[in-house]
N, C-alpha and C positions, 0 to 999 in steps of 0.2 A: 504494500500500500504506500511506503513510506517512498519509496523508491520511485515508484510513479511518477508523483508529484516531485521527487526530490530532483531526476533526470530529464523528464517529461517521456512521454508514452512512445515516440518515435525512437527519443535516444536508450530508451531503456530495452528496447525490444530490437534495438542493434544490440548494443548491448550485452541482452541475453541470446542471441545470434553470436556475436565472435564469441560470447563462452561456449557454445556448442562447437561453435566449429573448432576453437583450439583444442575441444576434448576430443574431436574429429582428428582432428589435424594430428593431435599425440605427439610433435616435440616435445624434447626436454624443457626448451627454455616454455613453453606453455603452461606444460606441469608447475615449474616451478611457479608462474603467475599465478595460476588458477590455484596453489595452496594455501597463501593467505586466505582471497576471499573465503575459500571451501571451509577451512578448519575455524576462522575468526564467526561465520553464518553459523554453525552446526553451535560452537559456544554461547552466542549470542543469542541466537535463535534459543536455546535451548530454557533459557530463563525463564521465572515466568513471567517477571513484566520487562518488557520488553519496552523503548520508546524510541521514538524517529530517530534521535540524533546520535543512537548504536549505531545507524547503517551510515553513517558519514566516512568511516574507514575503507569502504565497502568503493564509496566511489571513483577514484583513481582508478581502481582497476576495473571496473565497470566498463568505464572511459575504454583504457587500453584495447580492452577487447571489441568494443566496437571500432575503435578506430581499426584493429586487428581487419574487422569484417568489411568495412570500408574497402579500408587498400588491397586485403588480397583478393577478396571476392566481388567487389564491386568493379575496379581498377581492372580487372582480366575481363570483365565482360564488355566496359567501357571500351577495353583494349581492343575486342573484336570488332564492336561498332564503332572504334575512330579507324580501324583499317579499312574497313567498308567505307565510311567516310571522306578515306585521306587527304587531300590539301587541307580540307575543311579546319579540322581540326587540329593540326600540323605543323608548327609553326619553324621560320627557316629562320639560321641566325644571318649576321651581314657577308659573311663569306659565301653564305648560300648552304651550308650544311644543317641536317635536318636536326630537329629540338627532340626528337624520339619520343619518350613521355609524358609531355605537356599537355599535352592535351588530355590526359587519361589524369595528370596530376590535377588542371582545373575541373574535372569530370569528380572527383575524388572530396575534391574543396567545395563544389556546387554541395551536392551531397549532405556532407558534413553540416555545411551552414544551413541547410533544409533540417535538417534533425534538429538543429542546437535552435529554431521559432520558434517553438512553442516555449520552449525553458526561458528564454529571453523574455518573453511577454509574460510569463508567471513571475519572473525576476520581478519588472519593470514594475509591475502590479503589487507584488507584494512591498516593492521597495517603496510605492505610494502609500501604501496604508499605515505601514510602521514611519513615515515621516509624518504623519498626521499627529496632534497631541492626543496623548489618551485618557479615555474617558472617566478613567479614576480619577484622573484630575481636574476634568471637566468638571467630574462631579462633586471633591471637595470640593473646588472653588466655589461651587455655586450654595453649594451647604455651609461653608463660613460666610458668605456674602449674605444670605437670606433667612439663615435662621436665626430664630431668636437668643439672646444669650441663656446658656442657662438648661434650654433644650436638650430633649434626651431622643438620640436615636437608635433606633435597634438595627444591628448588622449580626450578620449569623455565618459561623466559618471564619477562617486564618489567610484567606488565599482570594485575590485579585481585589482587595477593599481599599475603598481609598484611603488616604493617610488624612485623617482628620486633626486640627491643631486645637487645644483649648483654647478660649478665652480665658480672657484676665482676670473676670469676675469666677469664671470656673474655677481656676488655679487656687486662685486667695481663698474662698471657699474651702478646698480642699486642706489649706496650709491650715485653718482656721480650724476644721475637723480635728486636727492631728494636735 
């Protein structure tokens, strides 16, 4: 779930794509990638509460292996259709010799930045709302501005309350108790 949202739905399902295929693929250097994620999930996972910000370790190598699926597997097929293509896609340097993979490398990068949309516009969004002031202090403010002194309010629970400040006459009060 966490993942989803943490990658976005494109990048996570490459993602989960170059892990298969590195399990496919069965090099060593794979192996060795694919054993943190494996064994850090299986401990993590295994918890019972669990929360989103476990799978942040998770990421980088998420990354790798899509980028993994990208370049080999996207990039070879690209590679068919820039041959079928060729001038199109092919670019010559000024001596006149041919750029060979560039075009299969823009092919690679289109791609990539198509994946990485949606996470950007989840970013960009989330980055608007966490810039907003928030409403715990909305809502002090407007409870020291408008209530009466003296006033007693009921709050229930430890967690996302606003921080409320006494008044003067509450404090002295209190010192006066004691």
């Amino acid at each position: 779930f966490s993942l989803r949202y943490g990658l976005g739905l494109p990048l996570l399902l490459a993602s989960l794509g170059g892990t298969a295929y590195a399990l496919y693929r069965h090099r060593k250097s794979d192996l060795l990638l694919l054993s943190f994620p494996l064994a850090y999930y299986l401990v993590a996972g295994s918890s019972h509460t669990v929360f989103v910000r476990y799978a942040i370790p998770l990421l980088p190598f998420l990354n790798i292996f899509a980028a993994l699926l990208i370049y080999d597997v996207f990039g070879k097929v690209a590679h068919l259709y820039i041959g079928k293509l060729g001038h199109f896609l092919t670019f010559k340097s000024e001596n006149g010799k041919q750029l060979g993979k560039t075009g299969v490398k823009f092919a690679c990068i289109g791609v990539s930045v198509l994946l990485l949309i949606p996470s950007i516009f989840h970013i960009i969004s989330f980055n608007r709302i966490l810039s907003q002031e928030d409403t715990r202090l909305l809502s002090a403010r407007w409870i020291e501005e408008n209530s009466p002194s003296g006033s007693k309010i009921l709050m229930s629970g430890t967690y996302g309350l606003p921080q409320l400040f006494k008044h003067r006459e509450s404090l002295l009060a209190e010192v006066r108790e004691k």
